[in-house]
C-alpha positions as CSV (number, residue, x, y, z in Angstrom):
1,X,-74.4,25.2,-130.1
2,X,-74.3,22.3,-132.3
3,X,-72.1,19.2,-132.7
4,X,-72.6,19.1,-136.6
5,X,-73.4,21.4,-138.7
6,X,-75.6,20.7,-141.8
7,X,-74.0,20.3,-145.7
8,X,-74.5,23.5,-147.5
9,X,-73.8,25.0,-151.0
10,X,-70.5,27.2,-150.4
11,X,-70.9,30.6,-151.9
12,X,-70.1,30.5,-155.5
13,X,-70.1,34.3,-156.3
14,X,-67.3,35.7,-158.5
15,X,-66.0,38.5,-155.5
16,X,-65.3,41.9,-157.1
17,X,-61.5,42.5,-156.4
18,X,-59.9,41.9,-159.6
19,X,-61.2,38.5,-160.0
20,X,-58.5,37.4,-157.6
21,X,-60.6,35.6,-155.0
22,X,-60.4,32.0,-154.5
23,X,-64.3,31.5,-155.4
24,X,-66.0,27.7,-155.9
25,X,-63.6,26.1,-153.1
26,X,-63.1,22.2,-153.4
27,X,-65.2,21.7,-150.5
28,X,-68.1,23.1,-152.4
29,X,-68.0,20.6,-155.0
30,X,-68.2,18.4,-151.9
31,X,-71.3,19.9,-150.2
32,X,-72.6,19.1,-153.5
33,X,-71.7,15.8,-154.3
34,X,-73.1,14.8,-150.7
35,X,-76.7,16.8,-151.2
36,X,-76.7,14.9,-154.6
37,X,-75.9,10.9,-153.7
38,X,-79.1,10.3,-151.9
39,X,-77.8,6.8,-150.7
40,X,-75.1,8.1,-149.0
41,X,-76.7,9.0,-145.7
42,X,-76.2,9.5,-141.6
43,X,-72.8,8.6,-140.5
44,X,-71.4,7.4,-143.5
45,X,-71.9,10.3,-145.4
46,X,-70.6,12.9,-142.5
47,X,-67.6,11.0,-142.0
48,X,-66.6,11.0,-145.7
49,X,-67.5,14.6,-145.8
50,X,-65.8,15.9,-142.7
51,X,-62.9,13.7,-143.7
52,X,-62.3,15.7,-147.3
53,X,-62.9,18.8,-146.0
54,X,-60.2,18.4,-143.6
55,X,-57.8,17.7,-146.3
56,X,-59.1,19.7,-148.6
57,X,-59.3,22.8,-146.3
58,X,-55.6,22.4,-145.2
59,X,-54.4,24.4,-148.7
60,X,-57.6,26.4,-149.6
61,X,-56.9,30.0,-149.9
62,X,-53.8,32.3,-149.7
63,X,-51.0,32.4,-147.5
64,X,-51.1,35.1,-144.9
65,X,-49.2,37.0,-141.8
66,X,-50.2,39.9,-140.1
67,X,-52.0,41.4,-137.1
68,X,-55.4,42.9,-136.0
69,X,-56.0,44.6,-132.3
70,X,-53.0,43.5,-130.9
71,X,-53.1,39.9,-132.0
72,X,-51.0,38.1,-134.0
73,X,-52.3,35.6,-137.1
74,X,-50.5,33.5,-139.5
75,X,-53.7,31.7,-141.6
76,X,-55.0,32.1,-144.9
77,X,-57.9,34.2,-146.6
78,X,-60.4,34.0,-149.3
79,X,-58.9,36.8,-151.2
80,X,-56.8,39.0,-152.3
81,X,-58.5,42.3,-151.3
82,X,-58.1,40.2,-147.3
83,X,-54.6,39.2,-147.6
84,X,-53.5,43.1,-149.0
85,X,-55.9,44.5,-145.5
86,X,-54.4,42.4,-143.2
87,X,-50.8,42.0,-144.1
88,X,-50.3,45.4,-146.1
89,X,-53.6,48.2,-145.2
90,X,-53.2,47.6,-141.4
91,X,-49.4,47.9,-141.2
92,X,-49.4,51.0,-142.6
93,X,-47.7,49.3,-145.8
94,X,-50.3,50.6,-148.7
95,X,-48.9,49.8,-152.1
96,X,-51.9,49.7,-154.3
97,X,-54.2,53.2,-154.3
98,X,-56.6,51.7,-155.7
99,X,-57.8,49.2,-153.0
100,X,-56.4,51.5,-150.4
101,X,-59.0,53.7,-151.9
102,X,-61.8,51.6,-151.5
103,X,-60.9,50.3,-147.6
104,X,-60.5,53.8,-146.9
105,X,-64.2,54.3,-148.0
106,X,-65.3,51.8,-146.1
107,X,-63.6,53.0,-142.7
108,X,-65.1,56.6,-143.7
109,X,-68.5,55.2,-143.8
110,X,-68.3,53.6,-140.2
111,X,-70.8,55.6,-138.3
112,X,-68.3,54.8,-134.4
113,X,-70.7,51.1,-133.6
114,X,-69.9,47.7,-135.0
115,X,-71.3,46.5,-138.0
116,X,-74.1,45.0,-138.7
117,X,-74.6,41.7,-140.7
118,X,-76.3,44.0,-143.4
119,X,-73.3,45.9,-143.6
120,X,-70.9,42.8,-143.2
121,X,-72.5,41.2,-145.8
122,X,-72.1,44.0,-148.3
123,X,-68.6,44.1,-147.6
124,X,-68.4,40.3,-148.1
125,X,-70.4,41.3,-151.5
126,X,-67.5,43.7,-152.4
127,X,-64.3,42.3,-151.1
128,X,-65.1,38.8,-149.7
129,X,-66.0,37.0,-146.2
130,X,-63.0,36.4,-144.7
131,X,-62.0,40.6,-145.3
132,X,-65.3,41.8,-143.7
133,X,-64.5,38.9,-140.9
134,X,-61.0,40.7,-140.3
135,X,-62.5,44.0,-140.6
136,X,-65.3,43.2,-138.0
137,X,-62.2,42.1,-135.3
138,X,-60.2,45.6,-136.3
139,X,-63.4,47.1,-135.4
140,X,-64.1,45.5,-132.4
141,X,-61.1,47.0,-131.3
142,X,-61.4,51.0,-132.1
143,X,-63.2,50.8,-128.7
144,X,-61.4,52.3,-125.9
145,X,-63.4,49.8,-123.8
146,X,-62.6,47.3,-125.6
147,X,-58.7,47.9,-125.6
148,X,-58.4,48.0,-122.5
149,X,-60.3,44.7,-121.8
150,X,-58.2,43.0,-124.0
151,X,-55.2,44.2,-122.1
152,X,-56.2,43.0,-118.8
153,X,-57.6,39.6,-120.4
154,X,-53.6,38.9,-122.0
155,X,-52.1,39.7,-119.0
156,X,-54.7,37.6,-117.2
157,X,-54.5,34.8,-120.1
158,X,-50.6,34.9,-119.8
159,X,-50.3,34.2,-116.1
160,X,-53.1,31.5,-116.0
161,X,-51.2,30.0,-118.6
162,X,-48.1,29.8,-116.6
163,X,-49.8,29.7,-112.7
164,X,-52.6,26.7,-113.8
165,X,-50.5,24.3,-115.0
166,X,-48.8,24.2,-111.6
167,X,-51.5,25.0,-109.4
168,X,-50.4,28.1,-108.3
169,X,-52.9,30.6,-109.3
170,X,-53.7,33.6,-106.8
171,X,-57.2,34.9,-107.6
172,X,-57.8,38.6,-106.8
173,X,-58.4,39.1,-103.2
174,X,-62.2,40.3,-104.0
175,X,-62.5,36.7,-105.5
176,X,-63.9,35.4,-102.6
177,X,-67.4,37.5,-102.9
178,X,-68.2,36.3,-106.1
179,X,-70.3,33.1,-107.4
180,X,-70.2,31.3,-111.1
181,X,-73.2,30.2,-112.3
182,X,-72.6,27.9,-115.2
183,X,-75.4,27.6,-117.7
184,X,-75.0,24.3,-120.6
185,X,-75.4,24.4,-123.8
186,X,-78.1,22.7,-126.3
187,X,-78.4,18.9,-125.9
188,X,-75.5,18.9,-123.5
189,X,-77.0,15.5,-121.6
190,X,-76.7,13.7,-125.3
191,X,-73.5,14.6,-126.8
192,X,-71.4,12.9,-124.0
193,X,-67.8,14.5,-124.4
194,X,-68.3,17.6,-126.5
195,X,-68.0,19.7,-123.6
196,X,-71.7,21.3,-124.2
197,X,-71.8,20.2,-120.2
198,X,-69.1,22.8,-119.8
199,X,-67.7,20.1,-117.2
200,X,-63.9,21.8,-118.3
201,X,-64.7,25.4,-117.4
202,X,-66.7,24.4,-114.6
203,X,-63.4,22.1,-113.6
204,X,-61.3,24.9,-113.9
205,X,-63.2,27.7,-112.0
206,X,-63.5,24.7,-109.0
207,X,-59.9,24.5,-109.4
208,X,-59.1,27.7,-108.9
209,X,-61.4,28.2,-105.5
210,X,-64.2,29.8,-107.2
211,X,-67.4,28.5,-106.1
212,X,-69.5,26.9,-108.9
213,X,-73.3,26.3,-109.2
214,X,-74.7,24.4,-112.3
215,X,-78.0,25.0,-113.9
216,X,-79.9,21.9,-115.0
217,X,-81.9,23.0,-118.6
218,X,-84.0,20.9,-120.7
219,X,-81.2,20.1,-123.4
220,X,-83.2,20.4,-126.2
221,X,-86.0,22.1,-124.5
222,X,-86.6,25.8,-126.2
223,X,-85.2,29.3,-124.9
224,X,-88.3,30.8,-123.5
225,X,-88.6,27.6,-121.2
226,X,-84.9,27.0,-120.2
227,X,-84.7,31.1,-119.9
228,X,-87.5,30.4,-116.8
229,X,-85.0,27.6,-114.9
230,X,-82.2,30.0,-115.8
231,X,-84.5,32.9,-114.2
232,X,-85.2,30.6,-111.2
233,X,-81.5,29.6,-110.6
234,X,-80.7,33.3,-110.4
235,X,-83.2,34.2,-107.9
236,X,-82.0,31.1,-106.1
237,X,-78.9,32.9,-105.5
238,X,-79.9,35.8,-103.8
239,X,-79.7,35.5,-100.4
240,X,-75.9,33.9,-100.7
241,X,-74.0,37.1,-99.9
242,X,-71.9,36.6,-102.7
243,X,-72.3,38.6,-105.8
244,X,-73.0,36.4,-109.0
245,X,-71.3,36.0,-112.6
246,X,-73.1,33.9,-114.8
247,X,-71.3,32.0,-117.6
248,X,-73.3,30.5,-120.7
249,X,-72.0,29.4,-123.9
250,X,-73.8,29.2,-127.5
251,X,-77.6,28.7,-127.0
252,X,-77.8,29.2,-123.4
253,X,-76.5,32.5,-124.5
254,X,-80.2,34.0,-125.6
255,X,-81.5,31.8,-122.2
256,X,-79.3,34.1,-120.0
257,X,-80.3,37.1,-121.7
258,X,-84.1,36.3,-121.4
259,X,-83.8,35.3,-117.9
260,X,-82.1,38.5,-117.0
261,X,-85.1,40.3,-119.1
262,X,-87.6,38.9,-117.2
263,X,-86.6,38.7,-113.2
264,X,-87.6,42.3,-111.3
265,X,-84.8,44.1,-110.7
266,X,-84.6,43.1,-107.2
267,X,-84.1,39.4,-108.3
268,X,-81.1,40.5,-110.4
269,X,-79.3,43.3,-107.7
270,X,-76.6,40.3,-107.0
271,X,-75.7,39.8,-110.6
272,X,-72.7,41.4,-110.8
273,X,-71.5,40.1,-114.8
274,X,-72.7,37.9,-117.5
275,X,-70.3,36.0,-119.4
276,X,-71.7,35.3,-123.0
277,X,-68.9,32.5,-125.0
278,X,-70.1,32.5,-129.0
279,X,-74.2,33.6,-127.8
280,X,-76.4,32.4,-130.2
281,X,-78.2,35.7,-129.1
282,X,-80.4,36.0,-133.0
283,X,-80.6,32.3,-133.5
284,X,-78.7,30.6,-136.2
285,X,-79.4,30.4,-139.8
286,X,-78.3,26.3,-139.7
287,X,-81.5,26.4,-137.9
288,X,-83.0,28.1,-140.7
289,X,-81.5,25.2,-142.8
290,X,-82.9,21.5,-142.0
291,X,-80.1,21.0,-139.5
292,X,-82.0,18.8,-137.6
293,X,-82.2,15.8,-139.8
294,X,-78.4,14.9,-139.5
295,X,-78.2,15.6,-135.7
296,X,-81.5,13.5,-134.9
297,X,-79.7,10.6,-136.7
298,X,-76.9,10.3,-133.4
299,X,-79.2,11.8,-130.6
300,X,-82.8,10.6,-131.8
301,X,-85.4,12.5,-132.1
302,X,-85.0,16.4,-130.7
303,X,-87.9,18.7,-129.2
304,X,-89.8,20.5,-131.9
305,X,-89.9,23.8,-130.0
306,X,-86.4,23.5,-129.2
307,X,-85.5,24.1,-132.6
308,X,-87.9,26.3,-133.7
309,X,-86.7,28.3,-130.8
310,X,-83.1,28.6,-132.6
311,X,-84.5,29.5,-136.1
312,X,-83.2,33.4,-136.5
313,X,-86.8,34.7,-137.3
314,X,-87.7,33.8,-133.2
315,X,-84.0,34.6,-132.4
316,X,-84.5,38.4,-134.1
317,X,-88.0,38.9,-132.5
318,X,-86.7,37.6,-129.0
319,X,-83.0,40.0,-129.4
320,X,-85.0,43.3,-129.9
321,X,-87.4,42.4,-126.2
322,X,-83.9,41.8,-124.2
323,X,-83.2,44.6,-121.7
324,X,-79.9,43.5,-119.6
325,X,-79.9,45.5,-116.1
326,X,-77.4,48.3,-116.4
327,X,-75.3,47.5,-113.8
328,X,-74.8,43.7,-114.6
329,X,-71.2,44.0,-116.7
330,X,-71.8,41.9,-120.0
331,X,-68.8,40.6,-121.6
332,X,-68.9,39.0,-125.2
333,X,-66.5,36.6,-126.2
334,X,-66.4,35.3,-129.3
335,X,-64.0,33.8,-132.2
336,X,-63.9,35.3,-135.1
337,X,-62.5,32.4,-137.8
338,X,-61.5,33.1,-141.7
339,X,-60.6,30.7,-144.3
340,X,-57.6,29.2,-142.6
341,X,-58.2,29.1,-139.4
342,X,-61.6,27.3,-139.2
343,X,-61.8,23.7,-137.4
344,X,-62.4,21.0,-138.1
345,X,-65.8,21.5,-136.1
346,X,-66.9,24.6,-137.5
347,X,-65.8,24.0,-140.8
348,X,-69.3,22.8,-142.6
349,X,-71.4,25.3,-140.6
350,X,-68.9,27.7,-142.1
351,X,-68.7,27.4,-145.5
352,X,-72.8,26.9,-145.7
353,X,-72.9,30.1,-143.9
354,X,-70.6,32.2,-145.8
355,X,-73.4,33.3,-148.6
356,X,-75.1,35.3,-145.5
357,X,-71.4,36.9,-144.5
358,X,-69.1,36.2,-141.8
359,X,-69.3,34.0,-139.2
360,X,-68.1,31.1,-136.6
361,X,-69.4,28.1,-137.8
362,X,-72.8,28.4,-136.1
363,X,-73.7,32.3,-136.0
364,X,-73.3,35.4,-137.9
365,X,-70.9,37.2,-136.5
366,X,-72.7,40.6,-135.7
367,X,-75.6,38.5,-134.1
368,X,-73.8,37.6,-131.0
369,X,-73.0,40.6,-129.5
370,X,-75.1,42.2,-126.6
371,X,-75.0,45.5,-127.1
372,X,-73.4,47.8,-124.5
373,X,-71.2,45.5,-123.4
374,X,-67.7,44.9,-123.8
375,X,-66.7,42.4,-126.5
376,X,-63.3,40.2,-126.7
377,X,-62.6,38.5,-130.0
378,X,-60.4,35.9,-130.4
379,X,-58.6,35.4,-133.8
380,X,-57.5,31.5,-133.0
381,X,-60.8,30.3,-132.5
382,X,-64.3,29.7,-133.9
383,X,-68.1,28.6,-132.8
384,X,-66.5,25.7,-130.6
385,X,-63.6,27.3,-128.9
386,X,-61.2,24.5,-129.4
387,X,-58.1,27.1,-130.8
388,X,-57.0,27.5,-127.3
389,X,-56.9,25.8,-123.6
390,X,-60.4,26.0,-122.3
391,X,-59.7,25.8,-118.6
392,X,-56.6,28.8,-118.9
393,X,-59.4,30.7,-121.3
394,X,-62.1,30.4,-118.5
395,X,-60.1,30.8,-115.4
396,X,-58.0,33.9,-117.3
397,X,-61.9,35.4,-117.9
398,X,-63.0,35.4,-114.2
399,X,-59.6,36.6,-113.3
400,X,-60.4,39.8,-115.9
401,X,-64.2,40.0,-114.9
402,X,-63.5,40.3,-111.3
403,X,-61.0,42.4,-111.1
404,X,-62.3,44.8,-114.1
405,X,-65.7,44.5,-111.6
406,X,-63.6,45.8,-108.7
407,X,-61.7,48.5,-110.4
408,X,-62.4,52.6,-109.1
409,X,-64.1,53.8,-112.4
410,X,-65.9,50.1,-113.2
411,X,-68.9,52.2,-113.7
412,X,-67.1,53.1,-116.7
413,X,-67.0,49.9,-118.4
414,X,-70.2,49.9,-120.4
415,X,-70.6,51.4,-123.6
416,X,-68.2,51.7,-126.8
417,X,-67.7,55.1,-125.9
418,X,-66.0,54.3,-122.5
């Protein structure tokens, strides 16, 4: 959603394991210093602030190896109680009853849905952020749906990754009734070269022989009035013959879903799937946070509404009106980043973030998941999705969508029950 992120306090709570947390990180001491030196300001100030974080971040936390849902992670963690989960708890390797104890608790207590940023936070409160973080990703994947999405999306990620490369790629043979529509994210005509054009995806998916339409939004124009261009591009596609998957990223994320809300369902019989990348679906609590000031300073001044629109208060009022048509297939995806593997991008959003629980630099984690759909986390990557090849990520996604879309039971693939 954002290209900066604002300077925060990093939570400075003792966490309750033992005392054996890595509380009051260097970089909080940072955050501070820069709030504190008013006549360090703009540019100047980010610079010297992204630039110790970097180094700073490089050794924060402890050492770690081990693997959630199928995928493989070698970062650090905040905490004891998150390195003994991941490495020890869910490789069946339980040495210390005690803890075991308490994560055994906390899987008793899961009532079969994901949970929610209440409940992430209280296990933030109890063990720390980046062990509710990797508990959130375990979760993700206890649904069968899910499982077997991720499946399909490796072996889909795996030959991209090979076949792209070389220009090679054979789309499934369906591939040729289906339509992308690409949707931008927030002031993507401003921030020339951070990819909030989605000119890389949309590269990609041309690439590959998939035909690509783009959606021009107000770029820092508010939801409600993007999700009406959104709603107008959608309808514009319905005489094509060609059924429709619509990719968004970040804030067009809650633009799609309000779109899809508001069109009849006749306008919306050609969706086929909706592709939400790291949806901003609640709004973000840096909106919450006088964001703005730092981010006006390199694009000038930015639409009032705009940013109200992202504060979580409309985000949370806007979430609980959205009512996706059943039969479009929504597919989250979304990083899920811990004390090590943060970048350099996400990095400030995430630590100022971290008092309110888990999250990707920009959002709580919890808030950008549609529910009923099916949801594919990615432990290398964060808010801006720079932990992996973009265009093997995006042409590996249609690859999965269309051919999950064109599967015998694909009425099936809704619901964590599936």
């Amino acid at each position: 959603m954002f290209a900066l992120d604002p300077a925060g306090d990093n939570d400075s709570e003792s966490m309750s394991y033992k005392n054996k947390n890595i509380p009051n990180w260097p970089a909080a001491w940072v955050f501070r210093w820069g709030t504190e030196n008013k006549h360090l300001r703009g540019g100047i100030r980010l610079t010297i602030l992204s630039a110790t974080l970097l180094l700073l971040s490089a050794c924060a936390g402890l050492p770690v190896r081990g693997m959630v849902g199928g995928q493989t992670i070698e970062t650090r963690v905040d905490s004891e109680a998150a390195r003994y989960y991941l490495e020890n708890y869910l490789a069946g390797e339980r040495s210390d009853a005690a803890l075991d104890e308490r994560i055994d608790r906390v899987y008793q207590s899961a009532n079969g849905s994901l949970p929610d940023r209440n409940e992430l936070k209280h296990l933030s409160d109890d063990f720390s952020v980046d062990f509710a973080a990797l508990y959130f990703a375990d979760q993700i994947t206890h649904s069968p749906v899910n499982r077997r999405f991720r499946i399909a999306f490796d072996h889909a990620y795996n030959y991209a990754g090979k076949a792209l490369p070389q220009d090679r790629v054979k789309l499934p043979a369906a591939a040729g009734d289906y339509e992308v529509l690409v949707v931008p994210i927030y002031l993507y005509k401003r921030l020339i070269g951070s990819g909030a054009d989605l000119a890389g995806p949309r590269a990609a998916l041309k690439k590959v022989g998939l035909t690509c339409h783009f959606v021009e939004t107000q770029d820092d124009g508010a939801i409600e009035a993007n999700a009406d261009l959104v709603a107008a591009a959608i309808r514009a596609r319905m005489q094509s013959g060609r059924r429709l998957i619509v990719l968004s990223a970040s804030k067009s994320g809650p633009e799609v879903a309000l779109a899809l809300t508001r069109l009849e369902p006749a306008e919306t019989r050609h969706v086929a799937a909706w592709i939400n990348v790291a949806g901003v679906l609640q709004g973000s609590p840096l909106a919450d946070e006088h964001l703005f000031q730092e981010l006006e300073f390199l694009v000038g001044e930015v639409d009032v509404a705009g940013k109200e629109s992202l504060t979580t208060l409309r985000g949370r009022r806007r979430f609980d009106s959205f009512h996706v048509p059943e039969h479009v297939l929504v597919v989250n995806y979304l990083g899920i980043p811990v004390t090590g593997s943060i970048s350099f991008w996400g990095r400030r959003g995430f630590y100022s973030l971290r008092k309110h629980g888990p999250n990707d630099g920009v959002s709580l984690l919890s808030d950008m998941i549609t529910p009923g759909g099916v949801t594919l986390a990615d432990l290398e990557n964060d808010h801006f999705m720079r932990g992996k090849p973009l265009d093997i990520t995006t042409v590996a996604l249609a690859i999965t969508v269309i051919r999950w879309l064109e599967k015998p039971d694909g009425e099936l693939v809704r619901g964590p029950g599936s």
